[in-house]
N, C-alpha and C positions, 0 to 999 in steps of 0.2 A: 504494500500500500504506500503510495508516494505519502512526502511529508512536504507541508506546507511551510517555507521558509518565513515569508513575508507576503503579507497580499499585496498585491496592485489593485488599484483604483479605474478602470476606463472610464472615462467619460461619455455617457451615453451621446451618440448620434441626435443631433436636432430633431425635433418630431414635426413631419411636415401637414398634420391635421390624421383626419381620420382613414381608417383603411376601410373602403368597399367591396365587395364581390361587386362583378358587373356581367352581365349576361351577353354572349356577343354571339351564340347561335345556339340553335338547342342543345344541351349537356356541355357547353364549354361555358366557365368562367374564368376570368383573371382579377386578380388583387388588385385596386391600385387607389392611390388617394384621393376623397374626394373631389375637389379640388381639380384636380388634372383629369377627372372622368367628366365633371363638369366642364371643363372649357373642351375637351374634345367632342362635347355631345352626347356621351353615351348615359349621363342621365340629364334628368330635366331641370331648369336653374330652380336656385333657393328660392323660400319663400321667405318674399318683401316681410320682416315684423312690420305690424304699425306702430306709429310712434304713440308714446302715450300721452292721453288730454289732460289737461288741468280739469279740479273739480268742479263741477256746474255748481254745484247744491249752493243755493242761493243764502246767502249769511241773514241773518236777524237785523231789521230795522232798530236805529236808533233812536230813532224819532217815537216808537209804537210801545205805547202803554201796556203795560205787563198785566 
């Protein structure tokens, strides 16, 4: 059984987003990020968030007798 001198540290690889399967004909897929499967097309673009609104709910009169 080897013996562990010293450990070394690697430094993980940059993470370039998430990993997809992508379907490219029946019973073939390949890996790949999404990201680069989006700008090739092979899925569909992101969905737009919408942005979020400030509260309507109308505040209490000053003027209006309790």
């Amino acid at each position: 059984m080897p013996v562990v001198q010293s450990r070394v540290t690697i430094p993980n690889a940059p993470r370039k987003g998430k990993l997809v399967r992508v379907l490219l004909k029946p019973g073939v897929y390949i890996q790949m990020y999404e990201a680069e499967a989006r700008a090739r097309g092979l899925l569909p673009p992101a969905e737009k968030k919408r942005p979020l609104v400030a509260n309507k709910k109308r505040g209490v009169a000053d003027n209006k007798a309790a």
